[in-house]
N, C-alpha and C positions, 0 to 999 in steps of 0.2 A: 493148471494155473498155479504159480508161487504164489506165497503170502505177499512179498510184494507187490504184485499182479492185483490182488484180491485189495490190498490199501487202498491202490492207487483207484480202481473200479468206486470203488466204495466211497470216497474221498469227492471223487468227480461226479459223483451221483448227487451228495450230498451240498452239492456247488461249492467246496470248500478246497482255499487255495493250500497251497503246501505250510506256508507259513502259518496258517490256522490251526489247522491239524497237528502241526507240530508242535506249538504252544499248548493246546490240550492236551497233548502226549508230553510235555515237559520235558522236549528231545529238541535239538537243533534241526534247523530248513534243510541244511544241507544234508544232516543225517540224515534225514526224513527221505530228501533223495535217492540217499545212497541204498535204504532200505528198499523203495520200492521199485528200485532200479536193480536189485537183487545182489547188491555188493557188499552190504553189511548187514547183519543179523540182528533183530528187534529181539530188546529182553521178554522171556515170556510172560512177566510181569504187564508188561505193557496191554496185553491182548486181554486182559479185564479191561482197561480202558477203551483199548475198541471195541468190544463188546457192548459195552455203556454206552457208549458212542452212536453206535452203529445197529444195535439190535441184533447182534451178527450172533449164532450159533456160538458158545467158546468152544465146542466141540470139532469146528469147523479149524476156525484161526488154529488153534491145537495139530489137527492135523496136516494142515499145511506148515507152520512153523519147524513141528517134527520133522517134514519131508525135507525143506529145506535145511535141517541141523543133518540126518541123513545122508542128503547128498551134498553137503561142502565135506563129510568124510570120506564116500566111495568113489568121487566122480573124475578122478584120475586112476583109478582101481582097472586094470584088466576085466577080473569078475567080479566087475560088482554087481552085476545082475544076479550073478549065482548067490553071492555072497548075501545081497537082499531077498533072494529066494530062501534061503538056507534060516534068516533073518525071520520071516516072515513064517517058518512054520513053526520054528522053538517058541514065537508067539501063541502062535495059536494050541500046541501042546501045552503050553503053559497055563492058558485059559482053561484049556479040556480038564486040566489037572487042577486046577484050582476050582471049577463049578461044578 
């Protein structure tokens, strides 16, 4: 699931049209759109407000926002799988190395 994806679920759950959601977010309809529609990137400022909102984990929105900052870099990438692999373990050494 995109952050987008997860807006729009959450939005419709909450019976709340585009236009409402977006004045709480202090963002345009159309933006609002275009984000959950996965064409344009929500500031990560924003995802305290859906959080607020929404009751939503920030841990959650966080890591789908990252995914998607992620992939609008790799995803014309040959390896980008490797290159998220590769990605993904200097994380986790880094973690090993820091706790």
């Amino acid at each position: 699931m995109t952050l987008g994806q997860k807006i729009r679920e959450l939005r419709e759950q909450a019976g709340l049209k585009q236009r409402e959601l977006a004045y709480q977010l202090g963002i345009g309809e159309g933006f609002l759109s275009k984000v959950e529609n996965d064409q344009k990137p929500l500031k990560r400022e924003d995802l305290t407000k859906l959080n607020e909102l929404f009751k939503i984990p920030i841990e959650e929105l966080e890591s789908l926002w990252l995914a998607n900052k992620l992939y609008s870099i790799v995803r014309d990438e040959e390896s980008a799988l490797t290159a998220l692999k590769v990605a993904e373990e200097q994380v986790k050494y880094k973690s090993l190395k820091n706790a």
